[in-house]
N, C-alpha and C positions, 0 to 999 in steps of 0.2 A: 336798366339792362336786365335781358332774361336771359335763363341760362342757368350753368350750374358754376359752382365755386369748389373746388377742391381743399381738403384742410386735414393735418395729421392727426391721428385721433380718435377716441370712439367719438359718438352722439352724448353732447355736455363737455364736452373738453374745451378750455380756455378757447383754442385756435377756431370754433365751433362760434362760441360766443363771440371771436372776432367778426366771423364772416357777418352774422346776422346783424352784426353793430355795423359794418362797413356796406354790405351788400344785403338790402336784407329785401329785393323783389328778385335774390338767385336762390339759388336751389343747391345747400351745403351738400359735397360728397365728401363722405369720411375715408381716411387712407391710411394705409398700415405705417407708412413711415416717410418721411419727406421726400426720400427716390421716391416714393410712387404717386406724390401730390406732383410732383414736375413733370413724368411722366403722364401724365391724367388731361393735364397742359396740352403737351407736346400734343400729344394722340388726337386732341380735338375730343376728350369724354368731358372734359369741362374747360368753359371760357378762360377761368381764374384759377391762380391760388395762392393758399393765404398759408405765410411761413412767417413764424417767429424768428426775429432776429436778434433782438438784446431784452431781458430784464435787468431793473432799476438794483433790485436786491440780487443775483447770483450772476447777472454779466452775462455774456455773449449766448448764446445757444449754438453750442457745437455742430460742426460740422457743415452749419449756415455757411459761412464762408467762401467752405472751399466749395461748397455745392451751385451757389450762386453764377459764376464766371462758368461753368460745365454746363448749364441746364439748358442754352441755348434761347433761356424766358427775360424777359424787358419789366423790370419795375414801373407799374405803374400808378400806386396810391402806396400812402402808409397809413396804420393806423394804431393808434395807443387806446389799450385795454386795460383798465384799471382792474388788477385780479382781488377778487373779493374772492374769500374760501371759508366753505361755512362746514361744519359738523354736520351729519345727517345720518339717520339709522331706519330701520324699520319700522311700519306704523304701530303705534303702541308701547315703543322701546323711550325709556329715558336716558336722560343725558345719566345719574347714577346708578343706570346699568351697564355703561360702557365701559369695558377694559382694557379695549386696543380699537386703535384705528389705522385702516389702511389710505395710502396718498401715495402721488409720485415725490421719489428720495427729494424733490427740489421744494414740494411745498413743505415737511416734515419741519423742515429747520425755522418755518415761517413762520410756524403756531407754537413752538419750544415754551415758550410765558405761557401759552392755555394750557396746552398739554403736562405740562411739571405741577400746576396749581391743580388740576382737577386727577390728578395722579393715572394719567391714560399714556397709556404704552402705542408710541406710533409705528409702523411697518412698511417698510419702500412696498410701493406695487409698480408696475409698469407703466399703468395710467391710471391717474384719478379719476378720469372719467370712467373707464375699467373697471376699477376697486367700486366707483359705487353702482353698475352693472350687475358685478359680481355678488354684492351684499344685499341688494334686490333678488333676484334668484335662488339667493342660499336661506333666504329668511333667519337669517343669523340674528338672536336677542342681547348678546353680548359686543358684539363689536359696531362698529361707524366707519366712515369713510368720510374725509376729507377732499369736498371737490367744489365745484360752484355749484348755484345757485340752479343753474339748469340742465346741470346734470341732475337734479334733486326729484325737477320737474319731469324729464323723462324718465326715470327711471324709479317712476313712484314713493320715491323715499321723502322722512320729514325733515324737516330742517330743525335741528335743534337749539344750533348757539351761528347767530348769523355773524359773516364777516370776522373773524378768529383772529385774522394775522398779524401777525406783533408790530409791524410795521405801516402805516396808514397810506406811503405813499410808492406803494409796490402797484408797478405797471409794465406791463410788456409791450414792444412797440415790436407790429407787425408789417411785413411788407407784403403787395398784392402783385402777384405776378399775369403776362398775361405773353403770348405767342410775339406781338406786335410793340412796339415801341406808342409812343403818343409825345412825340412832343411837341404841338400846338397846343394845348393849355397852358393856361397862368393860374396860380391857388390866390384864394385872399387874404392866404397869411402866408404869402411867398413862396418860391420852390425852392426845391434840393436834387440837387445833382450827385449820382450814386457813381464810382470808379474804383476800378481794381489799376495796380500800376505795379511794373519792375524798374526800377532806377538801372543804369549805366553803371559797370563795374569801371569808375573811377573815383578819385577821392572825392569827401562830403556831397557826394550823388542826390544824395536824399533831402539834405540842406540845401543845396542849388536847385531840384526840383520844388520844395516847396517855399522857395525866394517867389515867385511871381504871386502867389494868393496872399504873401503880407502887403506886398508891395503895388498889389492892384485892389485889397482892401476884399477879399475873399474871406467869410468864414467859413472856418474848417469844420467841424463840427464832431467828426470820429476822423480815428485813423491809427488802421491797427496794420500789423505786421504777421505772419504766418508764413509756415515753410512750404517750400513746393513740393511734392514726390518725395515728402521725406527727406532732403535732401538739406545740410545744416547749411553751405553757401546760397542756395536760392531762396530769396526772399522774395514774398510779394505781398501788396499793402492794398489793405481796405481803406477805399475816403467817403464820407461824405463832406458834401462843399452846400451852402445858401445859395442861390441864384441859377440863374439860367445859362448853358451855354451861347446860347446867343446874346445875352446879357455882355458888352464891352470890355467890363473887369474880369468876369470870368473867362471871355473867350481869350483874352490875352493870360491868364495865367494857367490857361491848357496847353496855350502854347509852349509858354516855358517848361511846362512841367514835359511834356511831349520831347523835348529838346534835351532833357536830363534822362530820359528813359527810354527802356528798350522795349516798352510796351505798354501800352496803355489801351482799357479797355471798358467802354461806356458801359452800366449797367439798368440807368434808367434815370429818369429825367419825370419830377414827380409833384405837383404839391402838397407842398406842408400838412400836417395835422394842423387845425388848429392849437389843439393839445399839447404841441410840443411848446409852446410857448408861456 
């Protein structure tokens, strides 16, 4: 597929390196912030785009949620990125000239064991891929920036200490959005069925909706809860489910669930990562 992909971020930012792992015969367009990656959609300036929706190490990525069910866009791939974050400074600059580094507040916490051992002082930035934008341009001999691996690359900087983060099995799983739905595909590591839902203001609502995915042999896989408008009685729940709507077990435990609720609402119909398995 040609075309463009939309992703939040400068040029080297994680969501940057999704695209080119997922899509990599489109043409990433960088965007200020995830309204304007769905946006970008909408408008027809790009076919795709590519939104984080959970990491393994800090959970959800806000505001995904409630953005998702608004955007008007249809899930249609997902994809896990394994976030690797390396150390990088200006050419000539060593890792014992560094005094501080800049990252976004979420990687900081990642590299805490590098950062304490080599006595470097970390500092939120907006974007890691920004920070090391930013540290390219200033020619700065004292400080680093903590970003991937290509953000290094664009933005001419060296990589000093590869892969930093304290933990080996941080990855973020993204979703690929797209104007149109696609459900006649099948994955060969199975599909997932993505839905938003509000249960029926009656008692154990939520237990009687999700009676039909035990009992037709559905796995559940996420399923989170979030407020509506602010609002402390409206509640509405994120699912992902294994299989296909057309698929027998799950068409009967949409049914039940549809029967317990005052709404329900498809958000995309998808195969698998290999990777998630």
């Amino acid at each position: 597929m040609t075309g463009r992909i939309a992703f939040q971020g400068e040029p080297g930012a994680y969501s940057h390196q999704a695209c080119l792992d997922a899509r990599p015969d489109m043409e990433p367009l960088p965007c200020r912030a995830f309204e304007d990656v769905i946006e970008a959609v909408r408008s027809g300036r790009a076919e795709l785009g590519m939104l984080p929706v959970e990491n393994t190490t800090y959970g959800r990525v806000a505001d995904i949620h409630r953005l998702l069910p608004e955007s008007g866009l249809h899930i249609v791939d997902e994809a896990f990125v394994r976030v690797h974050i390396s150390l990088m400074a200006n050419p000539g600059v060593r890792l014992e000239d560094i005094k501080l580094v800049r990252a976004h507040l979420v990687l900081l916490p990642q590299c805490a064991d590098f950062l304490k051992k080599h006595g470097i002082q970390g500092v939120p930035a907006a974007d890691s891929a920004g920070a090391a934008a930013d540290l390219a341009k200033s020619g700065n001999r004292t400080e680093g920036a903590l970003a991937s691996d290509l953000a290094a690359e664009i933005h001419g900087l060296n990589i000093l200490v590869r892969h930093i983060e304290d933990r080996s099995h941080n990855t973020t799983r993204f979703l690929v959005m797209a104007r149109e739905p696609d459900l006649t595909r099948r994955g060969s590591s199975g599909m997932m069925t993505t839905f938003v839902f509000q249960v029926r203001n009656i008692p154990a609502a939520l237990y009687k909706a999700m009676g039909g995915f035990a009992t037709n042999g559905v796995n559940m896989t996420k399923l989170e809860s979030y407020m509506v408008d602010g609002s402390f009685s409206a509640t509405q729940f994120y699912a992902d489910i294994e299989g296909h709507p057309d698929d027998e077990n799950v068409r009967l435990a949409m049914e039940e669930l549809a029967y317990f609720s005052s709404s329900v609402t498809l958000l995309g119909v998808y195969p698998a990562d290999p990777r998630r398995h």
